[in-house]
Structure formats: structure tokens, C-alpha cells
C-alpha positions, 0 to 999 in steps of 0.5 A, spaced: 818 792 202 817 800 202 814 804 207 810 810 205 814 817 206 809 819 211 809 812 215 811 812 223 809 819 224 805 821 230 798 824 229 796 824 235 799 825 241 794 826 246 795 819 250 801 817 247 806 813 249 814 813 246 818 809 249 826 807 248 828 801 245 834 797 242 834 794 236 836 786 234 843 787 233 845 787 226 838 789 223 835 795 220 829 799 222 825 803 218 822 809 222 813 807 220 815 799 221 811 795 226 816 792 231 816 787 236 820 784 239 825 779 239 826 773 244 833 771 243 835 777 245 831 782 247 832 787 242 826 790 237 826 788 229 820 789 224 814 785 225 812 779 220 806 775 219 804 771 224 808 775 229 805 776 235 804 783 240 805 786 243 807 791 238 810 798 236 812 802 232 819 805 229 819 813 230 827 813 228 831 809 223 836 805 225 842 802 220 844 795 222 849 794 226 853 790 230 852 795 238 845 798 236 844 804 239 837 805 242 832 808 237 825 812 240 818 807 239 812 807 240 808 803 245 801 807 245 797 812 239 795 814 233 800 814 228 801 813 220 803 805 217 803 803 210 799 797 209 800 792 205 793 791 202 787 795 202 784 796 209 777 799 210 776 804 217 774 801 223 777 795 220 783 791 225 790 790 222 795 785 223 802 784 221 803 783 213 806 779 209 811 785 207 816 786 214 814 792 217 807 793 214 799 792 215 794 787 213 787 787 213 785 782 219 782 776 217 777 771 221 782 767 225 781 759 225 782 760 232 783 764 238 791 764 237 789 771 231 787 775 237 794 775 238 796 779 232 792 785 232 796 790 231 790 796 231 784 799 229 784 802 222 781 809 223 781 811 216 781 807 209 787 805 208 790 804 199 795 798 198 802 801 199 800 808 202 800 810 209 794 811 213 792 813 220 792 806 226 791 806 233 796 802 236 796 799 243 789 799 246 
């Protein structure tokens, strides 16, 4: 997994939300990764497939460390992610395989998918590059 050099880097601040938030101990964020956040503990860590909003962003690198200290995420806004694959504007995006990265969103099975749209894709977006999302509408 590598995020894209420009991923995390808010376009828009206009109705932004960034807020403070510690990370699962002993684990590594990636200023541009998605996060959600960690049950056990409380704590943020990169998203998986699957996972379940809701979602933020990583607007600061954290190493892994056992006393994290609190990193700035954000909650709401137009921010650049790295998808994982190809995603067209307009269309919704959801965690990726790759930890930390968008998908495109695929048609559920059922309702429960609802549950893991990340954002809206507000251009097309190249597998590996970063591209502009909206996030937490």
C-alpha cells in the first residue's frame, strides 16, 4: 500500500470539519489514509474493506507507538484520497482493499454496504493517484 504524495490534502475548506484524535496504540497512520475508528480502544486506525463509517481522514502522520499522541483528522470536507482502483466522478467510494485507500462502491447485496460509503468521488480518479472526495455528508 502507498498513499499518493498529495493524499490528505484538504481542497476545500469551506464547511470543513478537522478534528483531534489519538491513534490505536501501536499503529501507523499515514497523513491521506481513511480512519475509523477502533472499538476496543477508542483509538483511530487506517480503514479496511468492509469497515464501517463512520470515516475520516489523516491530515498528520503518526509512527506506531505504544503512548500515541493526538494527530489532526478530518471529520467533514474536500479532501485528496489515493483509490485503490479506478473511480469515476460522481461515483460513491468505500474502503479499499489497500488499507487506508478508496474503492469504487459496488452494488450491495444488501442494505448493511450503505454502511461503508466513505464519500463522493468529485473527479475521476486513476488506480494509485489521489483525486478529490467529499467526505462525511
Amino acid at each position: 500500500m502507498a498513499i499518493a504524495s498529495d493524499g490528505g490534502q484538504v481542497m476545500r475548506e469551506f464547511d470543513f470539519m478537522e478534528i483531534k484524535g489519538l491513534p490505536k496504540a501501536s499503529t501507523a497512520i499515514t497523513k491521506g489514509e481513511v480512519l475509523v475508528r477502533y472499538t476496543t480502544d477508542d483509538g483511530y486506525r487506517p480503514s479496511f474493506a468492509n469497515a464501517h463509517g463512520p470515516f475520516f481522514v489523516a491530515l498528520e502522520t503518526a509512527a506506531s507507538s505504544a503512548t500515541p499522541s493526538e494527530i489532526k483528522v478530518l471529520k467533514r470536507g474536500v479532501v485528496k484520497l489515493t483509490a485503490d482502483a479506478t473511480v469515476e466522478e460522481g461515483q460513491w467510494v468505500v474502503p479499499g482493499t489497500n488499507q487506508g485507500e478508496v474503492a469504487p462502491y459496488a452494488s450491495p447485496a444488501g442494505t448493511t454496504k450503505l454502511a461503508s460509503i466513505v464519500g463522493v468521488a468529485l473527479e475521476d480518479i486513476t488506480a494509485k493517484a489521489a483525486g478529490k472526495v467529499l467526505i462525511g455528508y
